[in-house]
MDAnalysis code that builds the backbone (N, CA, C; Angstrom):
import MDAnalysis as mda
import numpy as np

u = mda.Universe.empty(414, n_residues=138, atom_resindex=np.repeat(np.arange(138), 3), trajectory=True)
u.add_TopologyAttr("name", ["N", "CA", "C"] * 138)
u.add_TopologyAttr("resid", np.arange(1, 139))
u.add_TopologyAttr("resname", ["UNK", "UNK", "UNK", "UNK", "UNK", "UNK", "UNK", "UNK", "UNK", "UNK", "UNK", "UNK", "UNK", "UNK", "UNK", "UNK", "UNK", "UNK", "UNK", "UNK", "UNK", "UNK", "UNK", "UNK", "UNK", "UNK", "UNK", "UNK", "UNK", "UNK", "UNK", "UNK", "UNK", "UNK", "UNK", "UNK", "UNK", "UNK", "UNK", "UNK", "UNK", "UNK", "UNK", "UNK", "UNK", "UNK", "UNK", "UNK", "UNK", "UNK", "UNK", "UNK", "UNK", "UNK", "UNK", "UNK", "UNK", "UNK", "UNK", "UNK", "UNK", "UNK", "UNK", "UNK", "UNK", "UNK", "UNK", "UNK", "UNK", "UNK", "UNK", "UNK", "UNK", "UNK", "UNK", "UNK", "UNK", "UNK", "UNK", "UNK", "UNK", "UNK", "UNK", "UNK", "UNK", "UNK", "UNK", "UNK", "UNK", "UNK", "UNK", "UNK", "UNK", "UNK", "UNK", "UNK", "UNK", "UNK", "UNK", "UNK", "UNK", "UNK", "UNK", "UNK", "UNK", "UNK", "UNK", "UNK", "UNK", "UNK", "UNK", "UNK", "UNK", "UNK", "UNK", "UNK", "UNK", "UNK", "UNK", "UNK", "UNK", "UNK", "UNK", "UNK", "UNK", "UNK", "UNK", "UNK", "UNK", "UNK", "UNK", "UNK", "UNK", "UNK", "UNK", "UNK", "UNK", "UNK"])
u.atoms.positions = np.array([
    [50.449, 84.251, 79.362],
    [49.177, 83.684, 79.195],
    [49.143, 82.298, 79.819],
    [48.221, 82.121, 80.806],
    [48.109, 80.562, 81.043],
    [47.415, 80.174, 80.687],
    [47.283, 78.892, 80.882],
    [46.124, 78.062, 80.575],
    [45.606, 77.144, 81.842],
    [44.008, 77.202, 81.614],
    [42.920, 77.274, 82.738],
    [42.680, 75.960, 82.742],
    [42.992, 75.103, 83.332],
    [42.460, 73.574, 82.912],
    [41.206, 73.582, 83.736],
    [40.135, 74.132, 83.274],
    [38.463, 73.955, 83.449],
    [38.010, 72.168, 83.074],
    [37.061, 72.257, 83.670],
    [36.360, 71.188, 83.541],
    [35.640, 70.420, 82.046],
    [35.501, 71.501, 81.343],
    [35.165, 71.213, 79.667],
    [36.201, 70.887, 78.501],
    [37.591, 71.427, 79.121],
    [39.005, 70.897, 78.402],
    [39.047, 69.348, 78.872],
    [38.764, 69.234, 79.789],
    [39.007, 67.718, 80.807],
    [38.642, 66.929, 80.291],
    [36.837, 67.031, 80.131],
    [35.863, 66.723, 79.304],
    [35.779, 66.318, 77.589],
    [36.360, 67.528, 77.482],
    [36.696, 67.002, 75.917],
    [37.774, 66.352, 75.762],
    [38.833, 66.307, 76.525],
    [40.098, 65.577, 76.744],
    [39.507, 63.944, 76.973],
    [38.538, 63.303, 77.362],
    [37.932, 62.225, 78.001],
    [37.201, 61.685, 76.193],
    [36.304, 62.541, 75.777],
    [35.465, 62.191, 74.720],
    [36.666, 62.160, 73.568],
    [37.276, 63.033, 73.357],
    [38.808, 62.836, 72.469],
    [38.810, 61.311, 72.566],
    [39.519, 61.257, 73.931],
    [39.782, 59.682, 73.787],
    [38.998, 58.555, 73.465],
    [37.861, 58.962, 74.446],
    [36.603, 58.104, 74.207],
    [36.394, 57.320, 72.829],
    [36.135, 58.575, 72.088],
    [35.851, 57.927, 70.829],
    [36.782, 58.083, 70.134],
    [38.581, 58.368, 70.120],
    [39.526, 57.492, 69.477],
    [39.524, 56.418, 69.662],
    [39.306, 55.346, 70.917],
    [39.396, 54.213, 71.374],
    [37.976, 53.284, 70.654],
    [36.588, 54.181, 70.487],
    [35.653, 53.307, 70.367],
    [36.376, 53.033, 68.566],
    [36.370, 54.493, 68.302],
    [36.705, 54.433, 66.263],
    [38.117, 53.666, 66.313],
    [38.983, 53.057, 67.199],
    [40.092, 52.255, 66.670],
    [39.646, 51.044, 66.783],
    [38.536, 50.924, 67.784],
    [38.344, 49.141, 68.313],
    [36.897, 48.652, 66.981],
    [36.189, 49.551, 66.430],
    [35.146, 49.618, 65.831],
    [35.665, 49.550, 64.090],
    [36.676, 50.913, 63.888],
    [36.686, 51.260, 62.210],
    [38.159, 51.126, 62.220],
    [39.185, 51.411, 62.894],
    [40.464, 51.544, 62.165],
    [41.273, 50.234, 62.323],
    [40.903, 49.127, 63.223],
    [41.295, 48.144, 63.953],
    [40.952, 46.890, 62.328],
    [39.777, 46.977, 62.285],
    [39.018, 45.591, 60.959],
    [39.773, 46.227, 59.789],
    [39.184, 47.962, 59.529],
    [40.173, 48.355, 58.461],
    [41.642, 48.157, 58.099],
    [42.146, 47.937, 59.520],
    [43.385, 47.604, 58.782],
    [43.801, 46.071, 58.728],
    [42.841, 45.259, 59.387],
    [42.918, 43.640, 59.136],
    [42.369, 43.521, 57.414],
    [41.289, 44.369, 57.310],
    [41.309, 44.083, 55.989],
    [42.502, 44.424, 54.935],
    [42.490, 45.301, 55.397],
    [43.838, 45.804, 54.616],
    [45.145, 44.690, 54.523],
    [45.133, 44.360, 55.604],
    [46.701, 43.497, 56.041],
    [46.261, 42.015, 55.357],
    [44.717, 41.722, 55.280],
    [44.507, 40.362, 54.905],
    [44.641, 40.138, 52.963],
    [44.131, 41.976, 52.514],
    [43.835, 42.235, 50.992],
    [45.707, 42.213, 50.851],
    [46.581, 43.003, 51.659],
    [48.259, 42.644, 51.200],
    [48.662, 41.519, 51.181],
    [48.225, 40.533, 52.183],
    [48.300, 39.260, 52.632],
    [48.465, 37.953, 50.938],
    [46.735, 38.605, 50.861],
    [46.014, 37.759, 49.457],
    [47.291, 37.960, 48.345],
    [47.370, 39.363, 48.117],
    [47.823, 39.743, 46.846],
    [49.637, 39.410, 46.612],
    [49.933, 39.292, 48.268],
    [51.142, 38.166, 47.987],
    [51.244, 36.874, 47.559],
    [50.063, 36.667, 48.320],
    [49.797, 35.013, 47.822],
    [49.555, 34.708, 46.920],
    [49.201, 35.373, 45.989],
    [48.270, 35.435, 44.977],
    [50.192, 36.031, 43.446],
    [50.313, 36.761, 44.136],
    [51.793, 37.057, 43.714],
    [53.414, 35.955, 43.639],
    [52.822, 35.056, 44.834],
    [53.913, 34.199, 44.678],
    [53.421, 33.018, 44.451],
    [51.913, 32.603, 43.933],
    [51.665, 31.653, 42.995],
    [51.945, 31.859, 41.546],
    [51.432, 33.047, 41.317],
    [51.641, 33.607, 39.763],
    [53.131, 33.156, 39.489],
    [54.373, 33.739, 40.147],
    [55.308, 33.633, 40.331],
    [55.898, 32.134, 39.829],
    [55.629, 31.466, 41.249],
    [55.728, 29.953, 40.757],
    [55.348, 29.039, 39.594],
    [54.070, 29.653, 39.306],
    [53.442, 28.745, 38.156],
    [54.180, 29.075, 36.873],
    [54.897, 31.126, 36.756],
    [55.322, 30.984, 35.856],
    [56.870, 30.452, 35.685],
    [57.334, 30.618, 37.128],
    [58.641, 29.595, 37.020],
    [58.348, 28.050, 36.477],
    [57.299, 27.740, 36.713],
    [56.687, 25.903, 36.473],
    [56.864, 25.840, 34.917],
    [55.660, 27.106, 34.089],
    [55.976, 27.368, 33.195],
    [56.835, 27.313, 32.520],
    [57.713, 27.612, 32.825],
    [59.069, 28.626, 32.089],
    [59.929, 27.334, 32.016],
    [59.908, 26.517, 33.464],
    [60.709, 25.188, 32.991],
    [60.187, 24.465, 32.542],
    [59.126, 24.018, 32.315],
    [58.408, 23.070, 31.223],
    [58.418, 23.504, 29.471],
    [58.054, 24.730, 29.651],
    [58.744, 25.036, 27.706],
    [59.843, 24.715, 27.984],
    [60.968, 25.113, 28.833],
    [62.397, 24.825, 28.093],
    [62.991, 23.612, 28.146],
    [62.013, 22.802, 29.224],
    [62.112, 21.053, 28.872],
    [61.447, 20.535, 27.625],
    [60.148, 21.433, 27.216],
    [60.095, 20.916, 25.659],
    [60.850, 21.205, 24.744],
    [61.064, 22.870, 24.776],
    [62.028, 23.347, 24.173],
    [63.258, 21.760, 23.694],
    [64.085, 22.223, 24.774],
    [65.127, 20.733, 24.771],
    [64.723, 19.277, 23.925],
    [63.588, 18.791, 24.745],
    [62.996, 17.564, 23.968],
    [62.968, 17.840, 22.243],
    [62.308, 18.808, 21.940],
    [62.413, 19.086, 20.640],
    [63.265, 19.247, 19.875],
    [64.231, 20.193, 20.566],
    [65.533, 20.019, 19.555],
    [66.301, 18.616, 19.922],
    [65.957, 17.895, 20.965],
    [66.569, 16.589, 20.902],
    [65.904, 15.992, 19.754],
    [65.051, 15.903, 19.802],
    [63.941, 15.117, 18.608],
    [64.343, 15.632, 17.273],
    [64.864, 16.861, 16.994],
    [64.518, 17.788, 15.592],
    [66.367, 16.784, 15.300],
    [66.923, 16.974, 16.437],
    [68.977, 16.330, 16.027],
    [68.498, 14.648, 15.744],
    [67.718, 14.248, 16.588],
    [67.545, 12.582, 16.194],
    [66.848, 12.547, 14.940],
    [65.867, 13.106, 14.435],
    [65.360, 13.077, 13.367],
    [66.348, 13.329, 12.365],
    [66.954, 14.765, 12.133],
    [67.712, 14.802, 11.449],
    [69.156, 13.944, 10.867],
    [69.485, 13.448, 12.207],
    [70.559, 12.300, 12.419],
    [70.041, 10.916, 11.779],
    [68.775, 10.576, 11.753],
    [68.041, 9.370, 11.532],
    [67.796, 9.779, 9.719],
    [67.364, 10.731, 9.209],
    [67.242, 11.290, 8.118],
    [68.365, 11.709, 7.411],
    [69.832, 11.949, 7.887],
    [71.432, 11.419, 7.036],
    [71.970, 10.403, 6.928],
    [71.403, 9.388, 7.899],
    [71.349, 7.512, 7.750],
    [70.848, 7.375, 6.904],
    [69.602, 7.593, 7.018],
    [68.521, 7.165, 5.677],
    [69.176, 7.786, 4.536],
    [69.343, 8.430, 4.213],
    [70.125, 9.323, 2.931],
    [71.291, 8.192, 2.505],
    [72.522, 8.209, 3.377],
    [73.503, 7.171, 3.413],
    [73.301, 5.789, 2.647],
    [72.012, 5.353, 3.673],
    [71.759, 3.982, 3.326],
    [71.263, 3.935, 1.915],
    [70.562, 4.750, 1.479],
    [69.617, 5.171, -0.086],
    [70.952, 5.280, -0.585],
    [72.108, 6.286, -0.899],
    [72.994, 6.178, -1.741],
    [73.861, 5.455, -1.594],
    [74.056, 4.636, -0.781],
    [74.835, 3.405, -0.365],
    [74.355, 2.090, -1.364],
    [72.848, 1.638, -1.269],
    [71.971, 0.543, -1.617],
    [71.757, 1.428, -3.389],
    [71.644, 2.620, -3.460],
    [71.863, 2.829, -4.537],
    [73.228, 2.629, -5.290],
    [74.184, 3.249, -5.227],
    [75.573, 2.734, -5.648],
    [75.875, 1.266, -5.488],
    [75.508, 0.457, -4.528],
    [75.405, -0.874, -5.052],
    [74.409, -1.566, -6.088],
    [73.075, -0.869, -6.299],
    [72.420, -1.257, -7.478],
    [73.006, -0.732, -8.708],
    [73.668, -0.054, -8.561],
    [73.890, 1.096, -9.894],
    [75.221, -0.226, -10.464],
    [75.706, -0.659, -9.710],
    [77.128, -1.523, -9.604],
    [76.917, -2.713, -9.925],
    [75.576, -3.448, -9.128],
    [75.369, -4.719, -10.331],
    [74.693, -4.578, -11.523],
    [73.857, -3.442, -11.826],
    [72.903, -3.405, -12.850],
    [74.572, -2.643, -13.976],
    [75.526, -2.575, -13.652],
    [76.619, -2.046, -14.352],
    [77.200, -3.400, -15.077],
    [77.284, -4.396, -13.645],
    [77.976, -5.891, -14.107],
    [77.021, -6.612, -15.371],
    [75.851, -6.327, -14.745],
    [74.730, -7.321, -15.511],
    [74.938, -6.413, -16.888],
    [74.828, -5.597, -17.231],
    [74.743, -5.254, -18.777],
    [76.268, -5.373, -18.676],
    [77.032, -5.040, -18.629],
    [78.694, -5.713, -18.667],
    [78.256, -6.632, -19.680],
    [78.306, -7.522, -18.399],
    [77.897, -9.553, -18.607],
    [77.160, -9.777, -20.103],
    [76.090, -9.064, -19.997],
    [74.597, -9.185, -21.240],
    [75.779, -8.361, -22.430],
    [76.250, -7.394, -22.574],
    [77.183, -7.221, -23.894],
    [78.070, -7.483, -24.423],
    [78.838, -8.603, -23.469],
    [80.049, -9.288, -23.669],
    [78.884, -10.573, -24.077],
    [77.889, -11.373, -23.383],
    [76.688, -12.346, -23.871],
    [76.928, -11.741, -25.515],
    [76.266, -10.778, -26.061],
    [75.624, -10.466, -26.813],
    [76.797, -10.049, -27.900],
    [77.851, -9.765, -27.578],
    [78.976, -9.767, -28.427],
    [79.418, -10.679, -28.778],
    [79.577, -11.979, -27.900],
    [80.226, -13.212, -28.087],
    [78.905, -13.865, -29.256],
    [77.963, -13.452, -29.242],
    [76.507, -14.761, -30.046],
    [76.944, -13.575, -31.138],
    [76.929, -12.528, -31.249],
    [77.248, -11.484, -32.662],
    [78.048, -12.290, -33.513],
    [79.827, -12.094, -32.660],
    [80.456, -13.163, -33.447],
    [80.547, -14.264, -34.004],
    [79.701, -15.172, -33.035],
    [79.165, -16.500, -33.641],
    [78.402, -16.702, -34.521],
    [77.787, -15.756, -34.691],
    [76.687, -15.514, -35.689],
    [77.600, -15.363, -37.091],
    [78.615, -14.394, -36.814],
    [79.001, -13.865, -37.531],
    [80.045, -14.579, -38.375],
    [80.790, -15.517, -37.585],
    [81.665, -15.973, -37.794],
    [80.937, -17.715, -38.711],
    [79.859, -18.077, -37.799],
    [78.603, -18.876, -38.655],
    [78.639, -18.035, -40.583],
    [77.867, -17.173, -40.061],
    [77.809, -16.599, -41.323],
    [78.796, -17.052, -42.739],
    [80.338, -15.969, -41.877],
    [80.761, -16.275, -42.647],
    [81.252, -17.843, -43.487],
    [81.029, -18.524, -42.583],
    [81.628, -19.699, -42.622],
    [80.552, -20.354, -43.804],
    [79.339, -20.067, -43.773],
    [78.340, -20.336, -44.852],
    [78.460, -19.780, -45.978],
    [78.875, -18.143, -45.744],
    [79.194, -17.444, -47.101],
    [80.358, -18.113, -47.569],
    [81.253, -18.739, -46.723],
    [82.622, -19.532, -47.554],
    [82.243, -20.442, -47.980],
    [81.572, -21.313, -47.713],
    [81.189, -22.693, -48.184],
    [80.425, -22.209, -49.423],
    [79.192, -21.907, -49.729],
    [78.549, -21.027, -50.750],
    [79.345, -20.745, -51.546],
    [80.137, -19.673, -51.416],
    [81.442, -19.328, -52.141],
    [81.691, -20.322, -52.752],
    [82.406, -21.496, -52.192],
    [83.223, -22.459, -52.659],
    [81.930, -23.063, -53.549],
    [80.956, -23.220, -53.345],
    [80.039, -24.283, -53.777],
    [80.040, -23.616, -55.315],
    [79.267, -22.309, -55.320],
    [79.175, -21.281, -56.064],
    [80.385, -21.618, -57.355],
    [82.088, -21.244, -56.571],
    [82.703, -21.313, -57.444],
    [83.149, -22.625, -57.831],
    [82.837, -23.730, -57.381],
    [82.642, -25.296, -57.898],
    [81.281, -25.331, -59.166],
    [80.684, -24.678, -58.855],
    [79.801, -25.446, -59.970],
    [79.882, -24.244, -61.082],
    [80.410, -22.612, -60.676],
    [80.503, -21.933, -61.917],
    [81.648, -22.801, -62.831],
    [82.638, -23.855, -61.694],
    [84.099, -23.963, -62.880],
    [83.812, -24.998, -63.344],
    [82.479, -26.367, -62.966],
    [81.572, -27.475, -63.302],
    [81.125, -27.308, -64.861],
    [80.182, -25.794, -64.725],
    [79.515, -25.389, -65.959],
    [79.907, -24.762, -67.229],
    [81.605, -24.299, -66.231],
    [82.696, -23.824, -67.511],
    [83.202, -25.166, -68.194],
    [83.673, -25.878, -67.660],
    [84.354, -26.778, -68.009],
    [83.513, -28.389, -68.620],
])
């Protein structure tokens, strides 16, 4: 079987091309700039996302950080304070220990004096007492 290369194979061989060339320079040519410009975008658009959430990602974990720096200084600043409170406490506890010390040994020493007063009146009395009972005997 051959084949007849007539003038209407030729023909359509010409319009074939014809309008592959008009539909690539017209529809498939922009279509695929759009296309290449919409992949283009959606990278760009992909490696901002990207970045911002890398930007992201190191800025929490620089607060992150700051915070637990802050949460150890606080806490560190808040076992001082503790320290210093039972420190300034055990030294109050220590003179307010001396001072009543001091005030009951005070208050023991005027007891005795008192006491020792006392007796010293009840002796005299006594004596007076038994001077004038042996006055009224005699």
């Amino acid at each position: 079987m051959a084949i007849k290369l007539d003038g209407s194979l030729i023909a359509i061989f010409f319009i074939f091309w014809f309008t592959f060339l008009i539909l690539k320079k017209l529809y498939f040519e922009p279509y695929k700039k759009v296309l290449e410009e919409r992949e283009n975008i959606i990278k760009d658009r992909s490696k901002r996302e990207e970045r911002a959430i890398e930007v992201y990602q190191r800025k929490a974990d620089e607060i992150k950080r700051r915070l637990e720096e802050t949460r150890s200084a606080v806490l560190a600043e808040v076992n001082e304070l503790r320290k210093k409170a039972e420190e300034e406490k055990a030294i109050r506890l220590e003179a307010l220990r001396r001072e009543l010390s001091e005030r009951r040994e005070e208050y023991r020493r005027k007891i005795e004096e008192e006491l020792h007063s006392s007796q010293e009146k009840i002796k005299g009395m006594a004596e007076w007492m038994a001077e004038e009972i042996e006055r009224k005997l005699i």
